[in-house]
DRENLUM-369934 format. One line per field, with one value per residue (C-alpha): residue number from 1; z, x, y. Coordinates in steps of 0.25 Angstrom, whole numbers, padded with zeros to 4 digits. Example, Ala and Ser with C-alpha at 12.3 -4.5 7.8 and 13.67 -1.06 7.14 Angstrom:
BEGIN
i: c(1/2)
z: c(0031/0029)
x: c(0049/0055)
y: c(-0018/-0004)
REM end
This chain:
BEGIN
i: c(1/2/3/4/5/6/7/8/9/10/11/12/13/14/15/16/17/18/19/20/21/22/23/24/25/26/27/28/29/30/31/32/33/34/35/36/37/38/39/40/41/42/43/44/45/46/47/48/49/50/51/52/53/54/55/56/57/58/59/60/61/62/63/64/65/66/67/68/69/70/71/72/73/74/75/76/77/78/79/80/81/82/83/84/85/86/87/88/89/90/91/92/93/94/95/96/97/98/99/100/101/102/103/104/105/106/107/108/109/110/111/112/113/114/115/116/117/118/119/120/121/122/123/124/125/126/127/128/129/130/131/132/133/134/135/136/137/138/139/140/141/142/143/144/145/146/147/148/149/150/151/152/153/154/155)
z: c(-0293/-0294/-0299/-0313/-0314/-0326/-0323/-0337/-0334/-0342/-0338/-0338/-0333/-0348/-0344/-0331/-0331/-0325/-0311/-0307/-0297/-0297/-0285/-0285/-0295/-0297/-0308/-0315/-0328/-0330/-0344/-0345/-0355/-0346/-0344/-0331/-0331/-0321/-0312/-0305/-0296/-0301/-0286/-0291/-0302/-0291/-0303/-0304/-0319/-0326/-0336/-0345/-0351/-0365/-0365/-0372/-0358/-0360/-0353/-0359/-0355/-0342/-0339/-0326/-0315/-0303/-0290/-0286/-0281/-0272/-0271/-0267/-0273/-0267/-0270/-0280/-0282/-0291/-0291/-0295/-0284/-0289/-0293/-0312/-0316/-0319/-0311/-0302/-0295/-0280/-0276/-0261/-0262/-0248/-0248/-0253/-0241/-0249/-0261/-0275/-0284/-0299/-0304/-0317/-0329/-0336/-0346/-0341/-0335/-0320/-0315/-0308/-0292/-0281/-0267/-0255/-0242/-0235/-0222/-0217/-0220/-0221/-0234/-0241/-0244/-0250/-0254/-0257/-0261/-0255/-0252/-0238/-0234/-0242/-0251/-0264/-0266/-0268/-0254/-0253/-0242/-0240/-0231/-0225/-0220/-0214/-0205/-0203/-0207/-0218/-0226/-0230/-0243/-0243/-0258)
x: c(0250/0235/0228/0219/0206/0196/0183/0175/0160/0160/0145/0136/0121/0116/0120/0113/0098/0092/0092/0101/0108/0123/0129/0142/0150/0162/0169/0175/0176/0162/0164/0180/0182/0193/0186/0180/0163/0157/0144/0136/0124/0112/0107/0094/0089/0094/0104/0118/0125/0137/0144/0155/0166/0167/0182/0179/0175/0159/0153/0141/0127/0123/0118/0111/0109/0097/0101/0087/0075/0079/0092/0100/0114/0125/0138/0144/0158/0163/0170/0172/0162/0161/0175/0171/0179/0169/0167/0153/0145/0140/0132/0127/0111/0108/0093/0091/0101/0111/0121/0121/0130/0132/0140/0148/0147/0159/0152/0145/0135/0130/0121/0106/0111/0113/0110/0116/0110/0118/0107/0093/0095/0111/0111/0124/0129/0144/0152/0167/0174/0187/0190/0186/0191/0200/0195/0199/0184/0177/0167/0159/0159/0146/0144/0130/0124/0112/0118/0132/0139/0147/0143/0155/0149/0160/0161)
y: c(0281/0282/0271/0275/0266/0266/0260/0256/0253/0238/0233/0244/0245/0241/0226/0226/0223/0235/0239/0226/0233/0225/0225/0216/0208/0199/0195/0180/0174/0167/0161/0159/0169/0175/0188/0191/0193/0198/0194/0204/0205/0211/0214/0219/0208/0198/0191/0190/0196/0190/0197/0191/0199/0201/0204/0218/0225/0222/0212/0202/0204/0201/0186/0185/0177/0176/0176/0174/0184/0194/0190/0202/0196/0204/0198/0191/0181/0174/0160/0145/0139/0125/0123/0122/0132/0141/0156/0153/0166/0167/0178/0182/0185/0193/0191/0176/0175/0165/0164/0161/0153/0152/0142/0147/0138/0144/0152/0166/0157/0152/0141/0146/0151/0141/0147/0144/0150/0161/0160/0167/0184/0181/0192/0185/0199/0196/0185/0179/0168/0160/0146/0149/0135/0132/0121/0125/0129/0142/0145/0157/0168/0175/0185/0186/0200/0197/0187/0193/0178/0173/0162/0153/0143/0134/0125)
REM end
Protein backbone atom coordinates (compact mmCIF):
# COMPACT_ATOMS: atom_id res chain seq x y z
CA UNK A 1 0.00 0.00 0.00
CA UNK A 2 1.20 3.53 -0.63
CA UNK A 3 1.54 5.87 2.03
CA UNK A 4 -0.94 9.23 1.57
CA UNK A 5 0.87 12.29 3.48
CA UNK A 6 -0.97 15.76 3.89
CA UNK A 7 1.36 18.66 4.52
CA UNK A 8 -0.46 21.83 6.05
CA UNK A 9 1.71 25.02 6.04
CA UNK A 10 1.23 25.93 10.27
CA UNK A 11 3.69 28.90 10.52
CA UNK A 12 3.92 30.96 7.68
CA UNK A 13 6.34 33.91 6.51
CA UNK A 14 3.75 36.55 8.23
CA UNK A 15 5.33 35.30 11.65
CA UNK A 16 8.93 35.52 10.49
CA UNK A 17 10.54 38.96 10.74
CA UNK A 18 11.60 39.84 7.36
CA UNK A 19 14.26 38.33 5.49
CA UNK A 20 15.39 35.97 8.63
CA UNK A 21 16.23 33.28 6.45
CA UNK A 22 15.54 29.94 8.82
CA UNK A 23 17.48 27.26 8.46
CA UNK A 24 17.03 24.45 11.04
CA UNK A 25 14.62 23.67 13.83
CA UNK A 26 13.76 21.19 16.67
CA UNK A 27 10.98 20.62 18.65
CA UNK A 28 9.94 20.19 22.93
CA UNK A 29 7.57 21.23 25.19
CA UNK A 30 9.01 24.72 26.39
CA UNK A 31 6.24 25.79 28.92
CA UNK A 32 4.65 22.28 30.00
CA UNK A 33 1.40 22.62 28.42
CA UNK A 34 1.83 19.18 26.65
CA UNK A 35 1.94 20.53 23.34
CA UNK A 36 5.11 20.64 21.38
CA UNK A 37 6.69 24.38 20.42
CA UNK A 38 9.05 24.89 18.35
CA UNK A 39 12.55 26.81 18.12
CA UNK A 40 13.98 27.82 14.97
CA UNK A 41 17.18 29.68 13.63
CA UNK A 42 16.61 32.89 12.15
CA UNK A 43 20.19 32.57 10.21
CA UNK A 44 19.97 35.85 8.83
CA UNK A 45 18.75 38.23 12.05
CA UNK A 46 21.56 36.01 13.93
CA UNK A 47 18.49 35.11 16.76
CA UNK A 48 16.93 31.99 17.66
CA UNK A 49 12.55 31.82 17.48
CA UNK A 50 10.37 30.01 19.78
CA UNK A 51 6.90 29.19 18.97
CA UNK A 52 4.47 27.83 21.45
CA UNK A 53 1.54 25.65 20.32
CA UNK A 54 -1.75 26.95 20.87
CA UNK A 55 -3.38 23.52 20.63
CA UNK A 56 -5.62 24.84 17.74
CA UNK A 57 -2.80 24.15 14.87
CA UNK A 58 -1.50 28.00 15.27
CA UNK A 59 1.31 28.91 16.99
CA UNK A 60 1.98 32.27 19.11
CA UNK A 61 3.91 35.02 18.00
CA UNK A 62 7.47 34.63 17.65
CA UNK A 63 9.71 35.54 20.74
CA UNK A 64 13.31 35.72 19.92
CA UNK A 65 16.45 35.38 21.17
CA UNK A 66 20.18 36.80 20.07
CA UNK A 67 22.72 34.57 19.34
CA UNK A 68 25.14 37.26 18.94
CA UNK A 69 26.55 39.60 15.92
CA UNK A 70 27.52 37.64 13.10
CA UNK A 71 26.63 34.52 14.55
CA UNK A 72 25.88 32.38 11.70
CA UNK A 73 23.84 29.68 13.94
CA UNK A 74 23.49 26.51 11.93
CA UNK A 75 21.90 23.95 14.26
CA UNK A 76 19.69 23.55 16.64
CA UNK A 77 18.72 20.79 19.69
CA UNK A 78 16.77 20.51 22.20
CA UNK A 79 17.27 18.96 25.91
CA UNK A 80 17.22 19.23 29.65
CA UNK A 81 21.10 20.29 30.15
CA UNK A 82 21.07 21.07 33.58
CA UNK A 83 19.02 18.36 35.00
CA UNK A 84 15.54 21.13 36.36
CA UNK A 85 12.85 19.66 34.40
CA UNK A 86 12.62 22.21 32.12
CA UNK A 87 13.38 21.91 27.87
CA UNK A 88 16.89 24.05 27.48
CA UNK A 89 18.21 25.20 23.60
CA UNK A 90 21.97 24.75 22.38
CA UNK A 91 22.81 25.92 19.21
CA UNK A 92 26.22 25.72 16.92
CA UNK A 93 27.19 29.41 15.84
CA UNK A 94 29.90 28.65 12.78
CA UNK A 95 31.57 32.17 12.82
CA UNK A 96 31.86 33.00 16.54
CA UNK A 97 33.55 29.62 16.36
CA UNK A 98 31.47 28.18 19.60
CA UNK A 99 28.14 27.03 20.92
CA UNK A 100 25.31 28.71 22.72
CA UNK A 101 22.94 27.44 25.56
CA UNK A 102 19.68 28.66 26.75
CA UNK A 103 18.59 27.35 29.96
CA UNK A 104 14.58 26.74 29.70
CA UNK A 105 12.68 28.31 32.81
CA UNK A 106 9.54 26.27 32.17
CA UNK A 107 7.38 28.75 30.65
CA UNK A 108 8.26 29.74 26.86
CA UNK A 109 11.27 31.54 28.09
CA UNK A 110 15.37 31.21 28.14
CA UNK A 111 18.06 32.79 30.18
CA UNK A 112 20.74 35.50 27.91
CA UNK A 113 23.22 32.68 25.88
CA UNK A 114 26.20 31.12 27.52
CA UNK A 115 29.16 30.30 25.11
CA UNK A 116 31.44 27.73 25.12
CA UNK A 117 34.29 27.72 22.67
CA UNK A 118 34.28 25.19 19.89
CA UNK A 119 38.34 26.28 18.87
CA UNK A 120 40.10 29.09 16.33
CA UNK A 121 38.07 28.72 12.56
CA UNK A 122 36.64 25.27 14.06
CA UNK A 123 32.80 26.62 12.16
CA UNK A 124 30.67 24.35 14.77
CA UNK A 125 28.49 23.37 11.98
CA UNK A 126 26.01 20.53 13.51
CA UNK A 127 25.16 19.19 16.82
CA UNK A 128 23.59 16.15 18.86
CA UNK A 129 22.71 15.04 22.08
CA UNK A 130 23.49 11.61 24.07
CA UNK A 131 24.96 10.58 27.33
CA UNK A 132 28.29 10.12 25.50
CA UNK A 133 29.73 8.70 28.74
CA UNK A 134 27.34 7.42 30.36
CA UNK A 135 26.56 9.60 33.27
CA UNK A 136 22.95 10.02 33.32
CA UNK A 137 23.68 13.65 32.03
CA UNK A 138 22.94 15.15 28.73
CA UNK A 139 26.61 16.04 26.76
CA UNK A 140 26.76 17.59 23.64
CA UNK A 141 28.42 16.56 20.23
CA UNK A 142 29.60 19.25 17.92
CA UNK A 143 30.99 18.63 14.81
CA UNK A 144 33.34 21.21 13.84
CA UNK A 145 34.08 21.95 9.95
CA UNK A 146 36.68 24.26 9.65
CA UNK A 147 38.90 22.10 11.76
CA UNK A 148 37.58 18.40 10.79
CA UNK A 149 37.17 17.50 14.67
CA UNK A 150 34.37 16.66 17.03
CA UNK A 151 33.88 18.52 20.11
CA UNK A 152 32.51 16.44 22.94
CA UNK A 153 31.08 19.16 25.81
CA UNK A 154 30.56 16.58 28.47
CA UNK A 155 28.02 17.87 31.67
Amino acid sequence: KRCQLGFKTLIDDAVFQHNSRPCSLADGDFNHDNLLDIVVINFDTNTIGIFLNNGNELFAPQITNTTGDQSSSMSVVVGDFNNDGYLDISVTNYDLHNIDIFLGYGNGNFTKQSSYSTGLHSNPYAIALNDFNKDVYLDIGVANSGTNTIDIFLD
